[in-house]
N, C-alpha and C positions, 0 to 999 in steps of 0.2 A: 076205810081204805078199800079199794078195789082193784086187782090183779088181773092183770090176762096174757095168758101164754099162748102164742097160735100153736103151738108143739107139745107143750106139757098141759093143756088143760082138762084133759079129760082127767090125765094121774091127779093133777093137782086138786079137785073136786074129789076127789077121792080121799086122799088123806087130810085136806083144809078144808070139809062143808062148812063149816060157819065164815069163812073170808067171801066175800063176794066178786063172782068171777063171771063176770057178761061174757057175749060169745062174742064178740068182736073191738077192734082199735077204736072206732067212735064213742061206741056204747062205753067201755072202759074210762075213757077222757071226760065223760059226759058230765057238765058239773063240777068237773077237777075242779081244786086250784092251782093244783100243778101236776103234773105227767112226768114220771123218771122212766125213762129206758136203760133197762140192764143188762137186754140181748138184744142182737141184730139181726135175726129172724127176718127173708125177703120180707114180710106182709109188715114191718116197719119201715124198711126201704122203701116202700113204694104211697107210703102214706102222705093225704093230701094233708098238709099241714093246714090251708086257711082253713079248712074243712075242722079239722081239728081246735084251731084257735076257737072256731064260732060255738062249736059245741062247748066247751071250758067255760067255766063260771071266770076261772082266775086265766094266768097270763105268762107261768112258767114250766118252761119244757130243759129238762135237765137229761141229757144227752151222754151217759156212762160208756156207750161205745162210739162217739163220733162219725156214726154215723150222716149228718145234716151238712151241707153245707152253707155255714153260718148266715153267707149274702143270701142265700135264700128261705133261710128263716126269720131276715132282717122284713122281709115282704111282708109276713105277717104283723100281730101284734103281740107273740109272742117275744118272752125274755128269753132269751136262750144262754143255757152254758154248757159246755161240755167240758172234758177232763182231758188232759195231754194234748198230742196232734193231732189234727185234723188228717182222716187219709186221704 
C-alpha cells in the first residue's frame, strides 16, 4: 500500500516510517491497481487524470469525496465510483 498527503505528509512519515509515502499524486498512483481518495486537498482537484490512468498498472479510482466529474472520468480508461452526490 502507498499513501500520500499533500498536507500531512511530512507528520505522517513521522509517525508511519514503514508505509510508503512518495512525494507526489503520480508517483503515489504509480503501478496502482487502484487509487482511493479520502481528502479533497486542491493538488487532487487539479490532477490530470489520463496522466494518472497511464501511470496505474490497474483501472480503478474510487472517489470518497466526489470530487471528479464522472463524464470526465468516462474519457479515461478509468472505472470510476464515488460515494453519495456528485457536487
Amino acid at each position: 500500500m502507498t499513501v500520500y498527503d499533500p498536507e500531512g505528509i511530512k507528520w505522517a512519515r513521522e509517525i508511519k516510517p514503514a508505509v510508503e509515502m512518495p512525494s507526489g499524486s503520480y508517483d503515489a498512483g504509480k503501478d496502482g491497481d487502484a487509487v482511493v481518495l479520502f481528502t479533497e486537498w486542491d493538488a487532487f482537484h487539479i490532477l490530470d487524470l489520463k496522466k494518472l490512468a497511464h501511470v496505474m498498472k490497474g483501472d480503478v479510482l474510487v472517489d470518497l469525496r466526489n470530487i471528479y466529474n464522472p463524464s470526465k472520468v468516462m474519457q479515461t480508461r478509468l472505472i470510476y465510483t464515488s460515494v453519495g452526490e456528485i457536487q
